[in-house]
DRENDO-1510 file (C-alpha; in Angstrom, 1 decimal, always signed):
<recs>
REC; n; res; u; v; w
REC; 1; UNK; -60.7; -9.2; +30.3 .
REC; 2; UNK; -58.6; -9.3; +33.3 .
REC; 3; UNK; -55.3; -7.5; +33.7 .
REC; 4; UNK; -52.3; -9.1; +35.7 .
REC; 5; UNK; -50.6; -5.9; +37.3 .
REC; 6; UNK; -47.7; -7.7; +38.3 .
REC; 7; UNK; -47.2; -8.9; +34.5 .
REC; 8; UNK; -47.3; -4.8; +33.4 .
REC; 9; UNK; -43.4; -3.8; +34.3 .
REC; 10; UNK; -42.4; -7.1; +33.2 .
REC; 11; UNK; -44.0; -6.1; +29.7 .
REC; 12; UNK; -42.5; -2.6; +29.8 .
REC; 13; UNK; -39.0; -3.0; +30.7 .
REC; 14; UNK; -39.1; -5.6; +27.9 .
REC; 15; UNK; -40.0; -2.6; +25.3 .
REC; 16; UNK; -37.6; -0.5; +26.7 .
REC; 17; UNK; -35.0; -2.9; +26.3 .
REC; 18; UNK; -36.4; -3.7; +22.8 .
REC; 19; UNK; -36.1; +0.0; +21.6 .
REC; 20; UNK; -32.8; +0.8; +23.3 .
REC; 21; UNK; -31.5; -2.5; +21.3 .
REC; 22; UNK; -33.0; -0.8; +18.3 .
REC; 23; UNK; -31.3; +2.8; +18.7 .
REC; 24; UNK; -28.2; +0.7; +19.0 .
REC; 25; UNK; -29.0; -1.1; +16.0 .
REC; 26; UNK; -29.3; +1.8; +13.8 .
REC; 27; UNK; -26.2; +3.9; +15.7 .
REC; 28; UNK; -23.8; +0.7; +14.8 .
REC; 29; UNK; -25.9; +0.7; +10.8 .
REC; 30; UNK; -24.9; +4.6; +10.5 .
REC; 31; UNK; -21.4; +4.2; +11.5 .
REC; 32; UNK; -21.1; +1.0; +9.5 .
REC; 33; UNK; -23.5; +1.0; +6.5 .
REC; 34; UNK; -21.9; -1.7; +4.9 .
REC; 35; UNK; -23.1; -4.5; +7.3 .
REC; 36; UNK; -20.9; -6.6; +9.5 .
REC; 37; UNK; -17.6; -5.3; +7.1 .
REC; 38; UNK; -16.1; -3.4; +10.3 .
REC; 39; UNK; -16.8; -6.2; +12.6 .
REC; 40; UNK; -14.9; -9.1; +11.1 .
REC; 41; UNK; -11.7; -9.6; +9.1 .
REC; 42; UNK; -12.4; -11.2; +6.1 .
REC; 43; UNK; -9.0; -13.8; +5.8 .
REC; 44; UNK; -8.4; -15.8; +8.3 .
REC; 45; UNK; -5.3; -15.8; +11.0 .
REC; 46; UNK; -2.5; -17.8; +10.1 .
REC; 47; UNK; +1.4; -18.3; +10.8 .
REC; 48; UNK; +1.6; -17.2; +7.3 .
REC; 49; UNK; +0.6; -13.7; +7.3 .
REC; 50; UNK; -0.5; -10.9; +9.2 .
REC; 51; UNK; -4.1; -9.8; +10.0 .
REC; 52; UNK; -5.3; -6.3; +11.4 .
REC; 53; UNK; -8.8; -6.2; +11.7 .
REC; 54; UNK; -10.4; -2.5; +11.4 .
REC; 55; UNK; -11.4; +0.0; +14.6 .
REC; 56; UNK; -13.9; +2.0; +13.4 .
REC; 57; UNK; -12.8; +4.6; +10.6 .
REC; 58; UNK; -13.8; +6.2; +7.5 .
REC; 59; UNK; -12.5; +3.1; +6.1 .
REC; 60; UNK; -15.6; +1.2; +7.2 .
REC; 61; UNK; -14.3; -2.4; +7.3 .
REC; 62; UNK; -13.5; -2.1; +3.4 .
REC; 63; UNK; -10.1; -4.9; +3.0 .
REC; 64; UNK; -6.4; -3.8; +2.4 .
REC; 65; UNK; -4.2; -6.3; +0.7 .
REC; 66; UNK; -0.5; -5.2; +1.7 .
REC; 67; UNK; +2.4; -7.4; -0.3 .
REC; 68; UNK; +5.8; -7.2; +1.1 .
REC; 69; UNK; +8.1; -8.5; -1.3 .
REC; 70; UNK; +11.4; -6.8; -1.7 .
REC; 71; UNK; +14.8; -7.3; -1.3 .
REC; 72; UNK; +16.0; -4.1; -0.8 .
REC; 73; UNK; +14.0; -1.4; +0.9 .
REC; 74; UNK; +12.5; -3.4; +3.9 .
REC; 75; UNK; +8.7; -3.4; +2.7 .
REC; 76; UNK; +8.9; -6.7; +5.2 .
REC; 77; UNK; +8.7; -3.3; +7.8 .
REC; 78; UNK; +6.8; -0.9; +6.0 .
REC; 79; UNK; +3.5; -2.8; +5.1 .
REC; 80; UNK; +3.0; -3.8; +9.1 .
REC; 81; UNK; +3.6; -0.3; +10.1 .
REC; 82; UNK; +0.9; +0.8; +7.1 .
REC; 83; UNK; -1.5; -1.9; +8.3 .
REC; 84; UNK; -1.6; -0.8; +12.0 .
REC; 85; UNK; -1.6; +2.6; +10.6 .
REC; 86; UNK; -4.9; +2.0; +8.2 .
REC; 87; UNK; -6.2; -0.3; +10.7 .
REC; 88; UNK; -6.3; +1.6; +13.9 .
REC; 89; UNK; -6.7; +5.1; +13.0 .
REC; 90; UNK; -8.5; +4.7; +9.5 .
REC; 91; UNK; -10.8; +1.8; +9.7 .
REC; 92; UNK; -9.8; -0.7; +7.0 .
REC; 93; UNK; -9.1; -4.3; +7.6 .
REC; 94; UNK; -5.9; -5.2; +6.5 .
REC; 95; UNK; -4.3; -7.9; +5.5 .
REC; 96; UNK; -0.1; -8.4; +5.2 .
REC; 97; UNK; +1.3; -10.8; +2.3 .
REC; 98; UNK; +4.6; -11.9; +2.2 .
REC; 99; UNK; +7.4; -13.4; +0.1 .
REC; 100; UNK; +8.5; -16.7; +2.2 .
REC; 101; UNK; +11.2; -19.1; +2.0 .
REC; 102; UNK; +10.8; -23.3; +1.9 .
REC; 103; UNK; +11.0; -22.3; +5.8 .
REC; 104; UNK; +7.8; -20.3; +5.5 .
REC; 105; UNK; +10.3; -17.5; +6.9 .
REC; 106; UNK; +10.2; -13.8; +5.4 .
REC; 107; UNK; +13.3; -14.0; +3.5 .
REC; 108; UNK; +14.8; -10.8; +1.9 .
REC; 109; UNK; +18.0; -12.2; +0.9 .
REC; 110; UNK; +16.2; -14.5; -1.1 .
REC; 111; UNK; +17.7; -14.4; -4.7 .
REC; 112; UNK; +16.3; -13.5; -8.1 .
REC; 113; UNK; +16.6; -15.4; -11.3 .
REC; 114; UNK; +19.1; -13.2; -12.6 .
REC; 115; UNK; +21.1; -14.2; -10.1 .
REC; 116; UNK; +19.9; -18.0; -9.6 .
REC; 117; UNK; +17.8; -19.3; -12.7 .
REC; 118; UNK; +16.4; -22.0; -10.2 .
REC; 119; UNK; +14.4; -19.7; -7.9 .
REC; 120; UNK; +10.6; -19.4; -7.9 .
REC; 121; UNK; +9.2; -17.2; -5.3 .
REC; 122; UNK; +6.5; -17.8; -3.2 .
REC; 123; UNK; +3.5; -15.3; -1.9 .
REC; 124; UNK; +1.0; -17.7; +0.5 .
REC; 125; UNK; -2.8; -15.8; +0.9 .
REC; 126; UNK; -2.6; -14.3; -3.0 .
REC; 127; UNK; -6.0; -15.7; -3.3 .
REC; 128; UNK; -7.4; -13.3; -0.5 .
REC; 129; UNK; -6.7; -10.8; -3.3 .
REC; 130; UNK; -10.6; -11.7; -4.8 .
REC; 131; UNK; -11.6; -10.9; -1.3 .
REC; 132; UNK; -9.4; -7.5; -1.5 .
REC; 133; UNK; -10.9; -3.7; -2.1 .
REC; 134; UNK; -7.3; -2.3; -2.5 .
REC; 135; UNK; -4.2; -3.4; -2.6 .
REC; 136; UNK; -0.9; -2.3; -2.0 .
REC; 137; UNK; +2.1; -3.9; -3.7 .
REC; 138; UNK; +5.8; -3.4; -2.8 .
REC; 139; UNK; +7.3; -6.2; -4.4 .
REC; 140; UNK; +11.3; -6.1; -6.8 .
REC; 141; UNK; +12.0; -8.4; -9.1 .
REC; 142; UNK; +9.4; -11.9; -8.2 .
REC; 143; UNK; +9.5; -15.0; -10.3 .
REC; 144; UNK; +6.0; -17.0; -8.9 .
REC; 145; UNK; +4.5; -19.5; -10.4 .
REC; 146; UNK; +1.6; -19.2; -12.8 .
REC; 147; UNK; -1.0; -20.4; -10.5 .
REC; 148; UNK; +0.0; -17.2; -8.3 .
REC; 149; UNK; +0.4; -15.0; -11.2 .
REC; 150; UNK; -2.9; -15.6; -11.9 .
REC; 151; UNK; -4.6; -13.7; -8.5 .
REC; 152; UNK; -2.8; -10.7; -10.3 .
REC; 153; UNK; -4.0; -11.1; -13.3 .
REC; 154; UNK; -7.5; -11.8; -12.4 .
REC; 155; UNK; -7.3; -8.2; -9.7 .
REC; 156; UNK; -5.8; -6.4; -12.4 .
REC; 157; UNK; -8.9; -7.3; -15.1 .
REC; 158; UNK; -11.4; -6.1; -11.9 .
REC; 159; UNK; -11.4; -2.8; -11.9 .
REC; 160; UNK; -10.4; -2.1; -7.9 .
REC; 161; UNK; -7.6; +0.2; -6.8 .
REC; 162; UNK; -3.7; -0.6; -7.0 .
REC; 163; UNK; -1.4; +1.6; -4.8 .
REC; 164; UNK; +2.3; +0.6; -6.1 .
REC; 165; UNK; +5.4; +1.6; -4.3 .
REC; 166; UNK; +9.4; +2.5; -5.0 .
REC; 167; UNK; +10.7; -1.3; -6.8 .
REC; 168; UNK; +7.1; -2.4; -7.6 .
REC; 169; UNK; +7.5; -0.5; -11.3 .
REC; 170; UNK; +10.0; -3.5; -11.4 .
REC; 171; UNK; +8.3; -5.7; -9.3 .
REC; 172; UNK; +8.1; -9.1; -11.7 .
REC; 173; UNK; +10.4; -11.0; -14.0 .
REC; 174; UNK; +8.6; -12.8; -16.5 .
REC; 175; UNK; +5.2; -11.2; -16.1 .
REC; 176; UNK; +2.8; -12.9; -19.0 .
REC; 177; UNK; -0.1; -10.8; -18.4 .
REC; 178; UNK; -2.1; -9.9; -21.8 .
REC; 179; UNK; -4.4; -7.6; -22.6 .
REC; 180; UNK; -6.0; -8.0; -26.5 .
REC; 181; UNK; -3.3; -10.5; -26.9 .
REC; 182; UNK; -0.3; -8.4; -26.2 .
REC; 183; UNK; +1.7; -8.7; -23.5 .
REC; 184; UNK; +1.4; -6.3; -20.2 .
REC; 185; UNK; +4.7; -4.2; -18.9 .
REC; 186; UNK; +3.5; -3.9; -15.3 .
REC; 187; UNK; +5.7; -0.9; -14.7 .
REC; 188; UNK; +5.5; +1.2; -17.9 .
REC; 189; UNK; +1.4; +0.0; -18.9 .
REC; 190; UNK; -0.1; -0.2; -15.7 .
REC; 191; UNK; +1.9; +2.0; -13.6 .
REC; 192; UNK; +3.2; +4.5; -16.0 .
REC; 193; UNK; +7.0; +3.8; -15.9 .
REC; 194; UNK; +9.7; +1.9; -14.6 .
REC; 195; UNK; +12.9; +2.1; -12.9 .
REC; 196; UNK; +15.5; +3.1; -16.0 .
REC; 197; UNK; +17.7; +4.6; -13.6 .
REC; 198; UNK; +19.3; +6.0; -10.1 .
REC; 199; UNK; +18.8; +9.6; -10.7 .
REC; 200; UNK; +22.0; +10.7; -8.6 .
REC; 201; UNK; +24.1; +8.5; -6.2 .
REC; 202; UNK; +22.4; +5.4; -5.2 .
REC; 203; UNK; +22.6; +5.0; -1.2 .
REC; 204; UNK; +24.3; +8.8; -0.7 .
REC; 205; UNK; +21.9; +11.1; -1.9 .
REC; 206; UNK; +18.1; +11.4; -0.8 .
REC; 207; UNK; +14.9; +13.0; -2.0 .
REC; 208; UNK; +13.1; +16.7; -1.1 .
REC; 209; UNK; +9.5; +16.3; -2.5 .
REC; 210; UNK; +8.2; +19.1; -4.6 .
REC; 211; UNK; +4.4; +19.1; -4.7 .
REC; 212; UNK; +3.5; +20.1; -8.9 .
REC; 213; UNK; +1.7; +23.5; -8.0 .
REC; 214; UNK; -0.4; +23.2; -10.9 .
REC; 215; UNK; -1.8; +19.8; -9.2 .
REC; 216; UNK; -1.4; +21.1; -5.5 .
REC; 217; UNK; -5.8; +20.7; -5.0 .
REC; 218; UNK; -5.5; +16.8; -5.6 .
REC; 219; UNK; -7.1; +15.2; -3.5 .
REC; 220; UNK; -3.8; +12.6; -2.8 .
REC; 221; UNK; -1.8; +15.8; -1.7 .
REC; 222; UNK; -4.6; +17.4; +1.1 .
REC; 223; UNK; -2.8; +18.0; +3.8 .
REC; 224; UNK; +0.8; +16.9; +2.8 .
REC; 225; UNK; +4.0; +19.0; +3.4 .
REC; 226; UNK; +7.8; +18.4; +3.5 .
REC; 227; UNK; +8.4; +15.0; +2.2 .
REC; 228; UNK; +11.7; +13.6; +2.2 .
REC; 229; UNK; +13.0; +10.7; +2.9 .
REC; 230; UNK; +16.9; +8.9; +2.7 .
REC; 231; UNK; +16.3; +7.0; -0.8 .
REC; 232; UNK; +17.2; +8.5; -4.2 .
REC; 233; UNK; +15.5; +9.7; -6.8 .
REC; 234; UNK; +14.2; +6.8; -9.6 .
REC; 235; UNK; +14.2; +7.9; -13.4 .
REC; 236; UNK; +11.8; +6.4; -15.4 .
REC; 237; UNK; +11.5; +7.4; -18.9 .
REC; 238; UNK; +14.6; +8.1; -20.8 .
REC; 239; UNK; +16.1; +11.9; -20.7 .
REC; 240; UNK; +14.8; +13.2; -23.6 .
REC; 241; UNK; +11.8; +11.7; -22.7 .
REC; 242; UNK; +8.8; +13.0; -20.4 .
REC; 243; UNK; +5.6; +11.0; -18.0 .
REC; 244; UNK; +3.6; +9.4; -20.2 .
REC; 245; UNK; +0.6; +12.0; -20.8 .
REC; 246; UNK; -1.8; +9.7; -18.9 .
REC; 247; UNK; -0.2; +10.1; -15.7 .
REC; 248; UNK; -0.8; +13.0; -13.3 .
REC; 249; UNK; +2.1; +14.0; -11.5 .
REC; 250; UNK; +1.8; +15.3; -8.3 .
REC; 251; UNK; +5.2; +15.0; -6.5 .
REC; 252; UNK; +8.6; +16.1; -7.9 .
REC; 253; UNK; +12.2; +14.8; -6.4 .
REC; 254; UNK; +14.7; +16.6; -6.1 .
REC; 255; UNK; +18.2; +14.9; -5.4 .
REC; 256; UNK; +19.9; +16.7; -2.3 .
REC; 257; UNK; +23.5; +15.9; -1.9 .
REC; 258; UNK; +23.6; +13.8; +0.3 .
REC; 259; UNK; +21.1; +12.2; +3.4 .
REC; 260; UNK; +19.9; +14.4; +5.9 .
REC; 261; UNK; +17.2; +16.6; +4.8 .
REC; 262; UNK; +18.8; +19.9; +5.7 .
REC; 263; UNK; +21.5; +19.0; +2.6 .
REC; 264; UNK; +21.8; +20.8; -0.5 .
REC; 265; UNK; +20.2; +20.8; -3.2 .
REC; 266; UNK; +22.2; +18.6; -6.3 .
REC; 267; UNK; +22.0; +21.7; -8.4 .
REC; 268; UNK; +23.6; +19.6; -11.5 .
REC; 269; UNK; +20.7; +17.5; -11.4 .
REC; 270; UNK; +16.7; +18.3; -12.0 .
REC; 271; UNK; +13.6; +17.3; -10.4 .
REC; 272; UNK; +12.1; +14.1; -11.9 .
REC; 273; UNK; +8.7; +12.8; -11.1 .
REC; 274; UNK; +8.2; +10.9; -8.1 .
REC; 275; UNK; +4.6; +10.3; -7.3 .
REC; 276; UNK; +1.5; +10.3; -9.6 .
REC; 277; UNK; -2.1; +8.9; -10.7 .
REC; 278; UNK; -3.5; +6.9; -13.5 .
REC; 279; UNK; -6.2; +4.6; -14.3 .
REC; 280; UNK; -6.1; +1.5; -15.8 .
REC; 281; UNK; -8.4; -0.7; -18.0 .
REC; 282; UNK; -7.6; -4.1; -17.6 .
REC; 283; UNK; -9.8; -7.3; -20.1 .
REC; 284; UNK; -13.0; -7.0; -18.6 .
REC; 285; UNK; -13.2; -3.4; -19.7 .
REC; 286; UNK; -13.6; -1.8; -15.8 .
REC; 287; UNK; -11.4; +0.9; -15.0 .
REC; 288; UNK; -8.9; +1.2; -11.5 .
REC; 289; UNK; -7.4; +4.2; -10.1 .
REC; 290; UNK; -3.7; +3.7; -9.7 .
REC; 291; UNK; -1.4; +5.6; -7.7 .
REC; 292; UNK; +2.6; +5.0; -7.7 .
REC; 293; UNK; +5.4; +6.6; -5.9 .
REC; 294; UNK; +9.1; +5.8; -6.1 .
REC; 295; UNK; +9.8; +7.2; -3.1 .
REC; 296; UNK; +9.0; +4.7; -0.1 .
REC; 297; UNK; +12.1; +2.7; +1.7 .
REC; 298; UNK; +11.3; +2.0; +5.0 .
REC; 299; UNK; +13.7; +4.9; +6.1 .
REC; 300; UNK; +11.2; +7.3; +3.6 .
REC; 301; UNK; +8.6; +6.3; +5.4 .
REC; 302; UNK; +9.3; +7.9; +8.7 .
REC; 303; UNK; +8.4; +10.9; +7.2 .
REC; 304; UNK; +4.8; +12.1; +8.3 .
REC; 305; UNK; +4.0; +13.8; +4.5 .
REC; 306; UNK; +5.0; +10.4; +2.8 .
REC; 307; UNK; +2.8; +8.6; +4.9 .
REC; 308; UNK; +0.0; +11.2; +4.2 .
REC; 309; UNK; +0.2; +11.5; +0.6 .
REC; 310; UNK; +0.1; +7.4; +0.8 .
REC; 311; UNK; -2.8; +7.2; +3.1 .
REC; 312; UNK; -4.5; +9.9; +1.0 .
REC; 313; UNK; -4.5; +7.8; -2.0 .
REC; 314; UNK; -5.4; +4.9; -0.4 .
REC; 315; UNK; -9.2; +6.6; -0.2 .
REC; 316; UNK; -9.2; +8.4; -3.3 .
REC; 317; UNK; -8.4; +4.8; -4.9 .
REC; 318; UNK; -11.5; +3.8; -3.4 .
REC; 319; UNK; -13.6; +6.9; -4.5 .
REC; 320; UNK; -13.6; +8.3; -1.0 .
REC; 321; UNK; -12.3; +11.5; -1.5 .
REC; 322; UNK; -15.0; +13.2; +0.4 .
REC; 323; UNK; -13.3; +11.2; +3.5 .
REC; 324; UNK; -9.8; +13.0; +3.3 .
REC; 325; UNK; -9.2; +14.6; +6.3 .
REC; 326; UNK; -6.1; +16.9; +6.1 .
REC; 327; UNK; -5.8; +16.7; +10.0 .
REC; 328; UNK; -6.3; +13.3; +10.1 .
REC; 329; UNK; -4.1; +10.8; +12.3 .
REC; 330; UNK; -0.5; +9.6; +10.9 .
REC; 331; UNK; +1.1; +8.6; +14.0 .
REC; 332; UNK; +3.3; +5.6; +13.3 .
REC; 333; UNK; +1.6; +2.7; +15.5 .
REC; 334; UNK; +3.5; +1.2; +17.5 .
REC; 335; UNK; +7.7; +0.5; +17.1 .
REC; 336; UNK; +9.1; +1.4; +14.1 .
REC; 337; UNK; +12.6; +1.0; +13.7 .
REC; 338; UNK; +13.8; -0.5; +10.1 .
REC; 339; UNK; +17.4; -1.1; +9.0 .
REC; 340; UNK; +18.3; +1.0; +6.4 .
REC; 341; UNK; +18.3; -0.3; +2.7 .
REC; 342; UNK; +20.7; -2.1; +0.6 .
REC; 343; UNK; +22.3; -6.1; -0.1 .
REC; 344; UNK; +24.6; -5.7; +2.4 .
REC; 345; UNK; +22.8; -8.3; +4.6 .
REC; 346; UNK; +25.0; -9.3; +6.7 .
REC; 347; UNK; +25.8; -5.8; +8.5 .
REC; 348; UNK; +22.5; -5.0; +8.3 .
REC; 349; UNK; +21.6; -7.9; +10.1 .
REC; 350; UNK; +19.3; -8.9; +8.1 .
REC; 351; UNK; +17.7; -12.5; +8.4 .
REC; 352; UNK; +14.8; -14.6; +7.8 .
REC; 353; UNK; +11.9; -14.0; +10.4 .
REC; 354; UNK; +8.6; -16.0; +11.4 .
REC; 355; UNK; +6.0; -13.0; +10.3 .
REC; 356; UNK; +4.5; -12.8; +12.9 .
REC; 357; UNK; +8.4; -11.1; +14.2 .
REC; 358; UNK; +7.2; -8.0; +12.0 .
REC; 359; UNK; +3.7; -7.8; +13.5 .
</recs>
């Protein structure tokens, strides 16, 4: 047999190119075991919703459902600013839902059926939802038709993580979800209670977090300090009353009198619970992780511990505990400037927006 030389180098750099393609390979299989779930978004862009697809993260390309739906606290501000947060610094994909107008505008002042029995509120990209790992939900007060009702229903019967926030213990009117025939109350059921009450002066007062020091080693609460944020405190169970024994509680509010953290404390009024765990079995017998806080305006969320505590159970929803890092990132991404809360629209300067205005 003859041997070409000249074919010999040709040959080699070829293997060397094979096996540094191959190290590559299984550098980009360790960082990302789940293949291809870091590299591409799994809903596609539209003028309907926002898209953030994952950097690389702990998160590992797994797919965060955020729904702004609110008409009160600006969630239209604070699931972007979570997105780009989880996104960038965390590694989830994330995906931002929103309550839209017959414009297909993000509408806050958009009225309730207590107020106007004609409305019927509209969420476009619910069906992503089956696509979801987690989702988020800041919603007050929806009507939607059945056909959307139904993505809830069917994510709440899968067994995957729900993280609810401030108004989404009241988040539906007319919610016909059944379990064993009898009807669901999404805030008290699944979510362990629901807003009964301001606890204190709506829109004067705000809330110093108390972590529960029998709960402090949660993993939710590694790394968190000094919450407070400008909203009040929420009760929800009555006064005699107490959280439901299947609920964890791991934050406290106290009221202070009046917005500014340095206030005092509103010594005529106690803590009540603010943030806590529970799981929930939905029809198909699996079991989800649930976390809800009451705190969360878009004002609260300009605190560092609030975002924490929130990103903290966002990974403990999905069983990765072992991932929180209590020095990791919470840098607010990008500009971040909400108006405060209330109806008062008009000074507020509130207004429908494209979404891709809260990107």
């Amino acid at each position: 047999m003859t041997c070409n030389a000249q074919a010999v180098p040709f040959r080699w750099h070829r293997l060397k190119w094979a096996m540094a393609g191959l190290a590559t390979a299984v550098v980009l299989t360790a960082m990302f075991p789940a293949s291809g779930r870091a590299g591409e978004h799994p809903v596609p862009e539209s003028d309907l919703w926002l898209t953030y697809p994952a950097k690389p993260g702990p998160g590992e390309g797994r797919h965060i459902v955020l729904i702004a739906a609110d008409q009160e606290y600006r969630s239209e501000h604070v699931m972007p600013m979570l997105a780009r947060l989880l996104s960038q610094h965390h590694g989830f994909h994330c995906t931002v839902l929103f309550s839209l107008n017959a414009d297909s505008n993000v509408d806050p002042t958009q009225k309730i059926r207590w107020e106007d029995k004609q409305v019927t509120h509209n969420i476009p990209g619910l069906e992503y939802l089956e696509q979801a790992d987690l989702l988020i939900l800041f919603s007050r007060l929806l009507s939607l038709p059945d056909e959307q009702l139904r993505h809830f229903e069917t994510y709440l019967d899968s067994g995957k993580p729900l993280i609810a926030i401030r108004t989404a213990n009241h988040g539906f009117i007319e919610f016909n979800y059944r379990k064993e025939g009898k009807r669901v109350r999404f805030g008290e059921d699944i979510l362990g209670g629901s807003f009964r009450n301001h606890h204190g002066r709506w829109q004067q007062d705000s809330t110093r977090g108390i972590i529960v020091e029998a709960n402090r080693d949660h993993p939710v609460l590694r790394g968190v300090k000094d919450i407070w944020g400008p909203s009040d405190v929420y009760r929800t169970y009555p006064e005699e009353g107490h959280l439901p024994e299947e609920c964890l509680p791991l934050v406290e509010g106290q009221p202070l009198v009046g917005r500014k953290p340095t206030d005092a404390v509103n010594t005529e009024l106690i803590p009540l619970p603010v943030a806590w765990v529970k799981t929930w079995t939905g029809n198909t017998g699996k079991t989800a992780r649930v976390f809800h806080s009451t705190m969360g305006s878009a004002q609260d969320f300009a605190n560092e511990g609030l975002r924490r505590m929130t990103v903290n159970a966002v990974y403990w929803g999905l069983r990765l505990e072992d991932q929180i890092d209590p020095q990791s990132p919470m840098p607010i991404v990008g500009e971040y400037n909400p108006p405060d809360s209330g109806f008062a629209y008009k000074e507020l300067k509130i207004v429908p927006r494209k979404p891709r205005e809260f990107r």
